[in-house]
C-alpha beads as a LAMMPS data file, in Angstrom:
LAMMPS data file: protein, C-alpha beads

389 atoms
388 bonds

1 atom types
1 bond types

-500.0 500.0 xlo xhi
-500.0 500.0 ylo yhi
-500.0 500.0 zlo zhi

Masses

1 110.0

Atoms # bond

1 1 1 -173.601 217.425 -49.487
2 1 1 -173.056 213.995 -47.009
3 1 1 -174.782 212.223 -49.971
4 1 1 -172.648 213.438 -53.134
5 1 1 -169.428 212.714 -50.860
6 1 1 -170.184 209.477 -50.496
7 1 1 -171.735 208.703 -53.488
8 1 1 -170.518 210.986 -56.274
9 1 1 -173.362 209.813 -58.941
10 1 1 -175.628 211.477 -56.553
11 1 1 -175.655 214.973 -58.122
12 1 1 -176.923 213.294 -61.147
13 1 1 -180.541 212.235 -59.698
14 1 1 -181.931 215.845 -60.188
15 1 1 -181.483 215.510 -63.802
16 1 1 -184.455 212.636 -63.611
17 1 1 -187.616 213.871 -62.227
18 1 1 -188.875 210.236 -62.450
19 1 1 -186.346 209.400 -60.005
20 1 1 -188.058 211.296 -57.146
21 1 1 -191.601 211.129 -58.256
22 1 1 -191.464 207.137 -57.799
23 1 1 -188.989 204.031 -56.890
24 1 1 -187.341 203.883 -60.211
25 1 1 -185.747 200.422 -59.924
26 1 1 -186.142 199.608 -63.920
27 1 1 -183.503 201.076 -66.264
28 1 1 -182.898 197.106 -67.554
29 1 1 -185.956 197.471 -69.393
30 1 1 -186.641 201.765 -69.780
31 1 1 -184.153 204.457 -68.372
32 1 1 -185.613 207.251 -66.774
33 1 1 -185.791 210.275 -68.878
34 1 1 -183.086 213.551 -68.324
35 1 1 -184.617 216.717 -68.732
36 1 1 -182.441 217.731 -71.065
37 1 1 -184.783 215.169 -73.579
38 1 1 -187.265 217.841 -73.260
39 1 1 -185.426 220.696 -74.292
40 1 1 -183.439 218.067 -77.704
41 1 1 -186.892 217.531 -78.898
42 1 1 -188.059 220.800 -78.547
43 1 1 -185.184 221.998 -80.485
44 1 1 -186.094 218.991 -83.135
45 1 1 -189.913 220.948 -83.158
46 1 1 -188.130 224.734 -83.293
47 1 1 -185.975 223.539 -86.145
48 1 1 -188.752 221.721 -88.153
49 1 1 -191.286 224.878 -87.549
50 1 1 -188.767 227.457 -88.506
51 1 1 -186.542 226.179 -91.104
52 1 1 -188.956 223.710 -92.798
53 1 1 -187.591 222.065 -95.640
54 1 1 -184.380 223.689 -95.048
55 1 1 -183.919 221.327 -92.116
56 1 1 -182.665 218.705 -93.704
57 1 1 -179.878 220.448 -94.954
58 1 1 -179.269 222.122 -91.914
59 1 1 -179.283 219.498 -89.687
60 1 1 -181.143 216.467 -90.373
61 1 1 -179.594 214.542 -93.114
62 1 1 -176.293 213.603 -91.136
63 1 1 -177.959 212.817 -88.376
64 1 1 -177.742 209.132 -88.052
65 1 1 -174.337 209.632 -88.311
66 1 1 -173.710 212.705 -86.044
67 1 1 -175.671 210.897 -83.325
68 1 1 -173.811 207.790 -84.098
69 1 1 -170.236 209.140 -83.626
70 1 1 -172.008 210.464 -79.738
71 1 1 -171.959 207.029 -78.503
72 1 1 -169.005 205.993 -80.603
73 1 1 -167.524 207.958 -77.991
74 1 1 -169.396 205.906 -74.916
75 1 1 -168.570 202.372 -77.134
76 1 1 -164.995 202.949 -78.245
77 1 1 -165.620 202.999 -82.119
78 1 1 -164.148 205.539 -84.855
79 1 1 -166.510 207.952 -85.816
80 1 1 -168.455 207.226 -88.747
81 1 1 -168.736 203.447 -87.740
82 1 1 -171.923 203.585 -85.591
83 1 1 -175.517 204.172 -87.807
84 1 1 -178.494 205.195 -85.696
85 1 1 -181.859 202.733 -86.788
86 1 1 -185.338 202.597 -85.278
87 1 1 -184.463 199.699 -83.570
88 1 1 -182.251 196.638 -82.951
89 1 1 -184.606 194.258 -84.917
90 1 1 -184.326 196.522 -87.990
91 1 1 -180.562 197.087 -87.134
92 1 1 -179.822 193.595 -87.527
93 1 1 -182.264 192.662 -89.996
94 1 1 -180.298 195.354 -92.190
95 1 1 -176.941 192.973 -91.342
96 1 1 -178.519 189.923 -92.284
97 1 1 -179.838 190.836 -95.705
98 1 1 -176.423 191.250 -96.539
99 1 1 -175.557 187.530 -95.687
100 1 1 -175.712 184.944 -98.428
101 1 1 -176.990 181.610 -97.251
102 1 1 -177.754 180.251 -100.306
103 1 1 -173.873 178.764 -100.327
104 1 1 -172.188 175.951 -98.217
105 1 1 -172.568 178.965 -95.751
106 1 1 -176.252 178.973 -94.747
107 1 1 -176.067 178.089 -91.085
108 1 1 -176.754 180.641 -88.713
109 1 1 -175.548 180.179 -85.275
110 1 1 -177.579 182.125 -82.313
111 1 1 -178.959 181.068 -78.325
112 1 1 -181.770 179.853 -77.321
113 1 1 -181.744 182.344 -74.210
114 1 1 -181.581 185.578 -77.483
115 1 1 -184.154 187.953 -77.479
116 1 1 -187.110 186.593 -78.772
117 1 1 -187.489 189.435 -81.393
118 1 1 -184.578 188.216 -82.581
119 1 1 -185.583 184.842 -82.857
120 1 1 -188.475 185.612 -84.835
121 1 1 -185.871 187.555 -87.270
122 1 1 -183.635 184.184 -87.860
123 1 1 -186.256 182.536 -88.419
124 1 1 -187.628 184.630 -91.050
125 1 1 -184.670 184.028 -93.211
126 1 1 -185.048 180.332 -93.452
127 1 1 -186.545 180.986 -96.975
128 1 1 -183.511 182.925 -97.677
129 1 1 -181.675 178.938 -97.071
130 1 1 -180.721 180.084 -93.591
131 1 1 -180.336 177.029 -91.293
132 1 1 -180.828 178.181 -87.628
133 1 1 -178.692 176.400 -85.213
134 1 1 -180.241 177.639 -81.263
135 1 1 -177.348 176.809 -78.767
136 1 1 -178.971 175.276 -75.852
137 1 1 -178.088 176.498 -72.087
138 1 1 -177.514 174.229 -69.952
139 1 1 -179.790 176.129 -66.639
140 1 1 -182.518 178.438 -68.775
141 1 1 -180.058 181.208 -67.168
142 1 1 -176.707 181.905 -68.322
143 1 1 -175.285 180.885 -71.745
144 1 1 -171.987 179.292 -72.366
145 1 1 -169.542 181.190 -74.852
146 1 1 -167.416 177.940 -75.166
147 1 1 -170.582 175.819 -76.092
148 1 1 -171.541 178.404 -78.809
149 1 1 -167.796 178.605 -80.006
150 1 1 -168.229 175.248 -80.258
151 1 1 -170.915 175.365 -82.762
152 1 1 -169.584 176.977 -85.444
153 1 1 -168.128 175.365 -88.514
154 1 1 -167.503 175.891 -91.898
155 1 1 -171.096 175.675 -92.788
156 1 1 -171.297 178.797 -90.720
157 1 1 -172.322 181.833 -92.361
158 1 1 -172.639 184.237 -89.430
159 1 1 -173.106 183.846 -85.407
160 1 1 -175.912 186.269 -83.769
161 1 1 -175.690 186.228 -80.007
162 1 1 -176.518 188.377 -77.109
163 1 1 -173.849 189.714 -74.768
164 1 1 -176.003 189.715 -71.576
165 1 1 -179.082 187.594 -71.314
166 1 1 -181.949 189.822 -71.073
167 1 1 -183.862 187.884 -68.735
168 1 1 -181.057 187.195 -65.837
169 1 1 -178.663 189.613 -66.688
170 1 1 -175.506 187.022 -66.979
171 1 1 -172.728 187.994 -68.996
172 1 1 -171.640 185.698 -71.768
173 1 1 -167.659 185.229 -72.711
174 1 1 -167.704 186.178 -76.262
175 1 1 -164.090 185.477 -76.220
176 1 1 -164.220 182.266 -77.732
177 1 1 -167.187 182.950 -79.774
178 1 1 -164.873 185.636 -81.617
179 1 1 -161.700 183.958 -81.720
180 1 1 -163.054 180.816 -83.073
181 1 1 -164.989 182.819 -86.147
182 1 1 -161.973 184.484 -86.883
183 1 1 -160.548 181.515 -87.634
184 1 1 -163.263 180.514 -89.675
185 1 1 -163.503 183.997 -91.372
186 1 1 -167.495 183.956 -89.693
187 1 1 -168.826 186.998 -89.226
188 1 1 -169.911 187.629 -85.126
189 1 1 -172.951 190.111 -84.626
190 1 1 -173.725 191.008 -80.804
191 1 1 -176.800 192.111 -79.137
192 1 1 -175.245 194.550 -76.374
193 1 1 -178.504 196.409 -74.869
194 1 1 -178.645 194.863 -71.812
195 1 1 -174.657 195.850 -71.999
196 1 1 -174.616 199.618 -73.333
197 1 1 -174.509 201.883 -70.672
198 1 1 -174.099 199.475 -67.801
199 1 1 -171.124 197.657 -68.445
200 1 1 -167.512 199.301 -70.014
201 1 1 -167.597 198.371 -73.722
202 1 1 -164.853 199.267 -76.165
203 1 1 -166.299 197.729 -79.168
204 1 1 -162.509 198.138 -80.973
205 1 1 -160.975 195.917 -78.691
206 1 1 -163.986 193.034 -78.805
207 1 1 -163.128 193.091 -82.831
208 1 1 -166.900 191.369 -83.234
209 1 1 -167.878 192.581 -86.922
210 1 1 -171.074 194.187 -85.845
211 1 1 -172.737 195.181 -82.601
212 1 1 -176.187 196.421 -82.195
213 1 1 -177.711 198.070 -78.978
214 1 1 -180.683 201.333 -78.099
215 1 1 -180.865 203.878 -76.446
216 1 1 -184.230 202.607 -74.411
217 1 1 -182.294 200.981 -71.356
218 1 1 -179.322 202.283 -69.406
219 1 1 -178.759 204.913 -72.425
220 1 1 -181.827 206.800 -71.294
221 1 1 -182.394 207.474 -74.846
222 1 1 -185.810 206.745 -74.849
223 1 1 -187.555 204.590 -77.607
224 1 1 -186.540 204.904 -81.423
225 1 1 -182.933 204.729 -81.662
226 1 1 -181.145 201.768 -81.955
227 1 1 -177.984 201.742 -82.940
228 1 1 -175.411 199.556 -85.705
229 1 1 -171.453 199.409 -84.970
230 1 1 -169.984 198.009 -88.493
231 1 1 -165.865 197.164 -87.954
232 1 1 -164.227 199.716 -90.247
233 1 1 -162.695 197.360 -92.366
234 1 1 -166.491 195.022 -92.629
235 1 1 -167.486 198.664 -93.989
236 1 1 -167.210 198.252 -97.795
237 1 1 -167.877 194.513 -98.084
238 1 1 -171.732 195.392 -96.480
239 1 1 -173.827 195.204 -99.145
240 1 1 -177.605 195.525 -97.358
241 1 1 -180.533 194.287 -99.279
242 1 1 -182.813 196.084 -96.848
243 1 1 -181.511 199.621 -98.337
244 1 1 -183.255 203.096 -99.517
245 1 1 -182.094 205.946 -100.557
246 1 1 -179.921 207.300 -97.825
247 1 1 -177.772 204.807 -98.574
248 1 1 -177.386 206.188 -102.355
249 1 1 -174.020 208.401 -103.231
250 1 1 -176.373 210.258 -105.151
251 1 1 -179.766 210.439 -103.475
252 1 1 -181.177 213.390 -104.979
253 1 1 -180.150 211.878 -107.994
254 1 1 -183.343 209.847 -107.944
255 1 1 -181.020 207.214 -109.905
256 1 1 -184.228 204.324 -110.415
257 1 1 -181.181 201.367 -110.355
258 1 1 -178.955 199.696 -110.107
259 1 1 -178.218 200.208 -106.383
260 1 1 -175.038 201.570 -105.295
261 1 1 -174.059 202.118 -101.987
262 1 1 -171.824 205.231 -100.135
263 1 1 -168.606 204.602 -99.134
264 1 1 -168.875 205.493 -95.642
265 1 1 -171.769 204.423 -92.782
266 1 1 -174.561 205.903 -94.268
267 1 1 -174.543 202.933 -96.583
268 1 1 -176.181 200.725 -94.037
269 1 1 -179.302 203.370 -93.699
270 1 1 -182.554 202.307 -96.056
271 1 1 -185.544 205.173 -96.105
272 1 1 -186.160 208.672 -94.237
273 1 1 -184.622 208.483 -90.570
274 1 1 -186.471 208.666 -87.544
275 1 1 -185.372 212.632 -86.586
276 1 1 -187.511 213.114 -83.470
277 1 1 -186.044 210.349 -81.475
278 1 1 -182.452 211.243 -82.660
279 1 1 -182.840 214.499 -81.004
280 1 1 -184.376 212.862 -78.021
281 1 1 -181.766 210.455 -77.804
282 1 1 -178.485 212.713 -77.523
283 1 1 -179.314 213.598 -74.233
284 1 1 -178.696 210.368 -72.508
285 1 1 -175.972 209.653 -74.736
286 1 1 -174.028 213.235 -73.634
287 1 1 -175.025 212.391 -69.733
288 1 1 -173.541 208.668 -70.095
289 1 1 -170.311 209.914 -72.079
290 1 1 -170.346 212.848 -69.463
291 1 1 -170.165 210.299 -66.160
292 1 1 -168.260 207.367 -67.524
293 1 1 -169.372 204.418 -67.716
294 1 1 -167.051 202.495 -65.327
295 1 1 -168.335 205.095 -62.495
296 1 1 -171.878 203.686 -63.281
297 1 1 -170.872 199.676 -63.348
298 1 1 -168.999 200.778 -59.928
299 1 1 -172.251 201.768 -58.381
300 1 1 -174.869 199.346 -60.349
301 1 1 -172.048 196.551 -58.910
302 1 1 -172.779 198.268 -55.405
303 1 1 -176.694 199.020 -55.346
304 1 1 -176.935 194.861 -56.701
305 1 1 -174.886 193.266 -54.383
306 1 1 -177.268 194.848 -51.769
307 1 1 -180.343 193.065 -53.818
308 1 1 -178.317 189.880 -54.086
309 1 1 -177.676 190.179 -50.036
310 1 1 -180.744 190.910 -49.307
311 1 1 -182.574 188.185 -51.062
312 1 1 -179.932 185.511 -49.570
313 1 1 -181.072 186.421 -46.369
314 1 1 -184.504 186.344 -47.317
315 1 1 -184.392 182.940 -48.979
316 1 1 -185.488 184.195 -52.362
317 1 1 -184.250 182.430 -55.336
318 1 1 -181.766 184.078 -57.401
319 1 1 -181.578 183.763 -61.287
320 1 1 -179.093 185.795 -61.646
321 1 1 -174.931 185.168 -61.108
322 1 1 -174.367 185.953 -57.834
323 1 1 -170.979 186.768 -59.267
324 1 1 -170.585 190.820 -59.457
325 1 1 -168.246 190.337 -62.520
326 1 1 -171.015 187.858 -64.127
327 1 1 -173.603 189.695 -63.568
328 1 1 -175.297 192.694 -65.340
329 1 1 -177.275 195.494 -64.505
330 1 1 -180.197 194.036 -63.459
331 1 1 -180.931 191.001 -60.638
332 1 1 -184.292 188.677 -61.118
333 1 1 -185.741 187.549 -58.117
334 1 1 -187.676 184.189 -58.106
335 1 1 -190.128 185.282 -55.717
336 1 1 -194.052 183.685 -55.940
337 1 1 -196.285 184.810 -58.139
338 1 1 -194.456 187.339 -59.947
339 1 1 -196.694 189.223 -61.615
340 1 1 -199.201 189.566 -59.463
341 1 1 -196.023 191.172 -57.205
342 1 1 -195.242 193.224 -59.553
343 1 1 -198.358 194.818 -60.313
344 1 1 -198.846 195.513 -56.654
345 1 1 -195.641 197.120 -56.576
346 1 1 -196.346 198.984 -59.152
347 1 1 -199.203 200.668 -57.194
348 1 1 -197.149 200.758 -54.792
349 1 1 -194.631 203.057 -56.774
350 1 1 -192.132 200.564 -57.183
351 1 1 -191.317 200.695 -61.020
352 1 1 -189.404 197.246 -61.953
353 1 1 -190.902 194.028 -64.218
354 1 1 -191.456 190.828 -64.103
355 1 1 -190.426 187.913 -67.077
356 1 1 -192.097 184.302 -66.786
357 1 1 -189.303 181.896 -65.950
358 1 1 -186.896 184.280 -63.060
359 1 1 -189.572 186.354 -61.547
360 1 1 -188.845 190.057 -60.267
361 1 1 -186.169 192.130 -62.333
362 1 1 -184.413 195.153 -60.508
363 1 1 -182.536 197.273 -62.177
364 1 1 -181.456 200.405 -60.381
365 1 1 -179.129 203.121 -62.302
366 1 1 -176.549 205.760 -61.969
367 1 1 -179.691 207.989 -60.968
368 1 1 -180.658 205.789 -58.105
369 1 1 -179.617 206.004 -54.265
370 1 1 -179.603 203.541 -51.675
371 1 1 -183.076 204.660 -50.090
372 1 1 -184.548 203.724 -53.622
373 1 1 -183.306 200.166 -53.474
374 1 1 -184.240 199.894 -49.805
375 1 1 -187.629 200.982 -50.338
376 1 1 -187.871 198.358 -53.393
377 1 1 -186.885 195.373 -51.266
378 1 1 -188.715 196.582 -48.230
379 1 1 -192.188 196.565 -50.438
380 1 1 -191.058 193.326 -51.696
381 1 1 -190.740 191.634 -48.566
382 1 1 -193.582 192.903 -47.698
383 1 1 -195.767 191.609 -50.426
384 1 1 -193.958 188.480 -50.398
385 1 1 -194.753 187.951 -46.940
386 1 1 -198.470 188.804 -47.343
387 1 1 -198.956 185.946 -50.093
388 1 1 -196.948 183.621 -47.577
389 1 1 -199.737 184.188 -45.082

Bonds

1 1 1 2
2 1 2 3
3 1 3 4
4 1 4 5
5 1 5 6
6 1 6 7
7 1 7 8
8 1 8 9
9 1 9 10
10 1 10 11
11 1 11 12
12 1 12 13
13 1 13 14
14 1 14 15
15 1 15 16
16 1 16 17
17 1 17 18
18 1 18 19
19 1 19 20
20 1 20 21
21 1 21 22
22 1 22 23
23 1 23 24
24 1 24 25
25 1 25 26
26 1 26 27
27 1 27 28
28 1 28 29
29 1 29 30
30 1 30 31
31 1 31 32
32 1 32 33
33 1 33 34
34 1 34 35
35 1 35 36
36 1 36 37
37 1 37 38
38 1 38 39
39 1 39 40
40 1 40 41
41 1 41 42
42 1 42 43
43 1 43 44
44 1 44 45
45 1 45 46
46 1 46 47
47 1 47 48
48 1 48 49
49 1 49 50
50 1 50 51
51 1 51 52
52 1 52 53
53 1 53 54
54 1 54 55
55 1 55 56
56 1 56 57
57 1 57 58
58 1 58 59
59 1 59 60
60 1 60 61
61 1 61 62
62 1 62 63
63 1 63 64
64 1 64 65
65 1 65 66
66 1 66 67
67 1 67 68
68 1 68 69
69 1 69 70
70 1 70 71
71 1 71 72
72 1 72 73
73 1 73 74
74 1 74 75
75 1 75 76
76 1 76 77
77 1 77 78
78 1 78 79
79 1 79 80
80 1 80 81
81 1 81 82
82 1 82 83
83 1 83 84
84 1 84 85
85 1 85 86
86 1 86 87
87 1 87 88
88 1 88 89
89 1 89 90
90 1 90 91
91 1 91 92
92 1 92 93
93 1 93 94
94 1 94 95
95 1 95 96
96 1 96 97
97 1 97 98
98 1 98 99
99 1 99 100
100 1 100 101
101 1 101 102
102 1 102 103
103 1 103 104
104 1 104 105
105 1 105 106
106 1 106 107
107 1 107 108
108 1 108 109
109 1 109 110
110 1 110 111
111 1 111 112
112 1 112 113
113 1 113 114
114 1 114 115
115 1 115 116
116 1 116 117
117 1 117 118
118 1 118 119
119 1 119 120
120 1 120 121
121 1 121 122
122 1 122 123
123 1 123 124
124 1 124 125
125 1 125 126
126 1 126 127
127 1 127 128
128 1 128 129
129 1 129 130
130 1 130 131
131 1 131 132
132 1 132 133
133 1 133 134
134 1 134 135
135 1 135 136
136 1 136 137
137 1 137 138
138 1 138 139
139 1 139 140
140 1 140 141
141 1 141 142
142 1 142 143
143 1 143 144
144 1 144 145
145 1 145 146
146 1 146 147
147 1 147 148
148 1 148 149
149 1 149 150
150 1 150 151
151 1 151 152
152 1 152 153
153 1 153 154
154 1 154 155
155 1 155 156
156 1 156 157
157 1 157 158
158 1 158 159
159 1 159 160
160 1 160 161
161 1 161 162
162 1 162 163
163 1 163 164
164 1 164 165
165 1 165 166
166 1 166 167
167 1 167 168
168 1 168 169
169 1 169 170
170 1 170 171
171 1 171 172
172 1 172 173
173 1 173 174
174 1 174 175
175 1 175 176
176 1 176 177
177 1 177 178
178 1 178 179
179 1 179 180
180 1 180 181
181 1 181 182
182 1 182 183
183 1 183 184
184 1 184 185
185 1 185 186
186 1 186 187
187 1 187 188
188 1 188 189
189 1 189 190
190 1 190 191
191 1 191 192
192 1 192 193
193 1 193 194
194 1 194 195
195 1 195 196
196 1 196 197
197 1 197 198
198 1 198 199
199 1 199 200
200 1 200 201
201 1 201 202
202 1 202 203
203 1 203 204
204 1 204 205
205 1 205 206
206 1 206 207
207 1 207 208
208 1 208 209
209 1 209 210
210 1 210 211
211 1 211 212
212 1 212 213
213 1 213 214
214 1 214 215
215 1 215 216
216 1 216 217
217 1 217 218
218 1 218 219
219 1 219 220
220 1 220 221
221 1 221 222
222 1 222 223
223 1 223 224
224 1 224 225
225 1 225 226
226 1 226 227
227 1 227 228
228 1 228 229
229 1 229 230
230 1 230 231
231 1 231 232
232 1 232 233
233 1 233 234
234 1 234 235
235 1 235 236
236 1 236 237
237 1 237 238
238 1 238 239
239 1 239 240
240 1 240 241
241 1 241 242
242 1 242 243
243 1 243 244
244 1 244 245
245 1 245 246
246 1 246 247
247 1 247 248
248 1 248 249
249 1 249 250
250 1 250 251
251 1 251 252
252 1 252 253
253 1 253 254
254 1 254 255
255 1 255 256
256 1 256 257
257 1 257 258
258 1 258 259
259 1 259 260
260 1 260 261
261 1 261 262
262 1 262 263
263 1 263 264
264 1 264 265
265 1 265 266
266 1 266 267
267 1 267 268
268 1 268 269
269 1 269 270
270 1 270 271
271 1 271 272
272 1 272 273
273 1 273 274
274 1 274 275
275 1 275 276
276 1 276 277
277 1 277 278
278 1 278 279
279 1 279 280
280 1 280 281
281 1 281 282
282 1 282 283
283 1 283 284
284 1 284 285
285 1 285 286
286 1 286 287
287 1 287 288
288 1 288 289
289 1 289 290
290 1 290 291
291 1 291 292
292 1 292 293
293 1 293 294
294 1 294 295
295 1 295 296
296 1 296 297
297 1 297 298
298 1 298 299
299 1 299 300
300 1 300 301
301 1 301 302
302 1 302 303
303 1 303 304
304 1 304 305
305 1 305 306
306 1 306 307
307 1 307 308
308 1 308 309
309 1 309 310
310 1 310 311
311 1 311 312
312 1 312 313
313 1 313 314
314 1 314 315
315 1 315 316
316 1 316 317
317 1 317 318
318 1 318 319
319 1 319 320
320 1 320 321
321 1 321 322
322 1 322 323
323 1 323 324
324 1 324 325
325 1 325 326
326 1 326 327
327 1 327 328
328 1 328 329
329 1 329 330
330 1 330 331
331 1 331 332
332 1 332 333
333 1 333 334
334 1 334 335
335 1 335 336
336 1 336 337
337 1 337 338
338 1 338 339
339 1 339 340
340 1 340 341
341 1 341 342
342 1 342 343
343 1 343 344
344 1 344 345
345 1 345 346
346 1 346 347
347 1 347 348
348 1 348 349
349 1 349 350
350 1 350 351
351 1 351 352
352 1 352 353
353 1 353 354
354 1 354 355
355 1 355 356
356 1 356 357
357 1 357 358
358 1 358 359
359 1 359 360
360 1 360 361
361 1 361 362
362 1 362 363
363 1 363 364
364 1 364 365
365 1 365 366
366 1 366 367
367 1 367 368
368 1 368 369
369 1 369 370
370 1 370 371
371 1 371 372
372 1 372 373
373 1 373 374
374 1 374 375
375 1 375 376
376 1 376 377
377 1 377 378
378 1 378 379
379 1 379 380
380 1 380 381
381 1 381 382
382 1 382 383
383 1 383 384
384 1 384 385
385 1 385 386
386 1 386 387
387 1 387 388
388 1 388 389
C-alpha cells in the first residue's frame, strides 16, 4: 500500500502481466499489453462465431468510428472526427491522395528527422508532381519548428511533420509551423505517435488540419490501429483518392461510379476494416482515458529524469533534450556498441531498442516502477562496463 501512496499509477501495473514477467522499459516503440485485450478480442471471436454475418450490423460496421470517438476523448476531438486505419502510413497516404500537386501547389514540406515510412510515402507522390522539400536539422536530433515554418510558401501544398522525433524523443514547436500555414491557407498534417499517450494533446486547440497516431506505443493498443483526426470543418472538402466502399453513402448500393463520399468521417475509410485489432485496441484506449494522461507525463517526466541523471553521472552521451518539457517519453543513450547492448539486455530481460545514430532507447510507462528503471540502468552499466574492459 507504501507503493500506491507514493506513486498512485502503481495500482495500474497488475493490469500488464508483461510488466512483472520482464524489465519492460519499451512502450516508445510497443506498449505492454492490458489484460483486458484478451477478453476485447475474445468478444471480437464470440461475436463473429455467434452472430456471423449479422455482425456487421450489430457491431462491426461503425466501428472505425465508435473506436475513433474512444480516443477522441484521450485527444480532445468531437466525436466523429477521428477514423481508425491499419496504420499511420495508410492513414496519411489516405490524406495525401486528396492533395492536388499538379497546381502552383505541388511542394510538399516535411523533416529530414520524419519517420522513414513516411519518407518513402512523399516520395512516392513525386509522379503525382509532388516536390519534396526535407527540412534539414541542424544536430541529427531535434528539429526546429521555426526553420520548417520557414519553409513554406505559396508553392506549398501541404506540410507533413512529426511532433516528436522518433529517434530522440524531442518535441518540436508546431506553433509556428501552424500559424504560418494558416496564413498561407496550407494544410498541416502531424505525426503524433511518439506523442499519443505520453504527452497531453488536445488536438482542438493545436487547430493542425489532420493528425495521425496508433495505438502500438504508449496507447497499448497493440498493432493494427492507427488512427486519422480530420478538423471538422477540413471534413467535407476531403476528397480521398485512396477510397472503397465504406466511404460510399450508399454502400450496399453497389453504385459501380461515380464516387461519392459520406458526409461524416467514414468518408475517409477505403475497403473492409481491420475488426480484430479494433476490438483489441479499446482496451488501452479505455485504461489511458481512465488515468489521464497528464498523470502519466507526470510520472514518464519522473522515471526519465532518473535515466537522464543517471547517465550524467555515468558519462554516457545523451541524444535526447535534457530538458523535461523538451523531451518525450523515451531517452536514447549513446552508449558503445548499441546493439550488441541491447541484445544482451535483452537476454538479460531488459526489453528496450536500439536505433543507429543515438544508441539505447528507454522508454518506461505508466505501468512501470522505479525498481524497473533501476534494474534497466543497473544492467546497462554493467554491460557497458564489461565492453570498457
Amino acid at each position: 500500500m507504501a507503493t500506491i501512496a507514493a506513486d498512485p499509477l502503481a495500482q495500474w501495473r497488475a493490469e500488464f502481466p508483461l510488466a512483472s514477467r520482464a524489465t519492460h522499459l519499451i512502450a516508445h516503440s510497443l506498449g505492454a499489453m492490458p489484460r483486458r485485450a484478451r477478453t476485447r478480442v475474445a468478444q471480437y471471436l464470440d461475436q463473429w462465431d455467434l452472430r456471423g454475418i449479422r455482425s456487421w450490423e450489430d457491431a462491426w460496421w461503425m466501428l472505425p468510428l465508435e473506436v475513433g470517438n474512444l480516443l477522441a476523448d484521450v485527444i480532445g476531438a468531437p466525436h466523429g472526427s477521428v477514423t481508425m486505419h491499419p496504420n499511420v502510413t495508410l492513414a496519411q497516404a489516405i490524406v495525401l491522395s486528396s492533395i492536388d500537386f499538379s497546381g502552383a501547389r505541388s511542394r510538399l514540406v516535411c523533416c529530414e528527422l520524419d519517420f522513414p515510412s513516411m519518407l518513402y510515402l512523399y516520395e512516392g507522390l513525386a509522379d503525382r508532381g509532388a516536390r519534396v522539400t526535407r527540412v534539414p536539422s541542424a544536430d541529427g536530433l531535434t528539429m526546429d519548428g521555426q526553420r520548417v515554418a520557414d519553409a513554406i510558401d505559396e508553392h506549398t501544398a501541404i506540410v507533413c511533420l512529426s511532433s516528436v522525433i522518433f529517434k530522440s524523443a524531442a518535441i518540436v514547436d508546431l506553433a509556428p509551423v501552424i500559424a504560418k500555414a494558416r496564413v498561407l491557407g496550407v494544410p498541416v498534417m502531424v505525426d503524433a505517435y511518439q506523442w499519443i499517450g505520453a504527452i497531453p494533446l488536445d488536438v482542438t486547440k493545436l487547430g493542425a488540419d489532420f493528425v495521425v497516431g496508433g495505438s502500438v506505443k504508449y496507447l497499448c493498443g497493440g498493432p493494427g490501429a492507427g488512427f486519422l483526426y480530420t478538423r471538422p470543418d477540413r471534413l467535407a472538402s476531403v476528397k480521398p483518392r485512396l477510397t472503397g466502399w465504406m466511404a460510399h453513402p450508399e454502400p450496399f448500393g453497389f453504385d459501380p461510379g461515380p464516387m461519392r463520399y459520406r458526409d461524416d468521417g467514414l468518408r475517409l475509410l477505403n475497403g473492409t476494416p481491420h475488426i480484430p485489432c479494433l476490438y483489441a485496441a479499446q482496451a488501452g484506449y479505455e485504461i489511458v482515458r481512465e488515468i489521464g494522461v497528464e498523470a502519466i507525463r507526470a510520472k514518464s517526466l519522473r522515471l526519465t529524469r532518473r535515466i537522464v541523471e543517471f547517465a550524467q553521472a555515468e558519462d554516457w552521451q545523451l541524444n535526447s533534450p535534457i530538458d523535461g518539457a523538451r523531451r518525450g517519453g523515451s531517452v536514447s543513450l549513446g552508449v558503445p556498441e548499441p546493439q550488441r547492448v541491447q541484445k544482451e539486455l535483452d537476454r538479460r530481460d531488459v526489453l528496450c531498442d536500439w536505433r543507429p545514430g543515438v544508441g539505447v532507447r528507454f522508454g518506461p510507462h505508466f505501468y512501470s516502477n522505479d525498481d524497473d528503471v533501476e534494474r534497466g540502468l543497473a544492467e546497462l552499466k554493467d554491460i557497458v562496463d564489461g565492453l570498457r574492459g
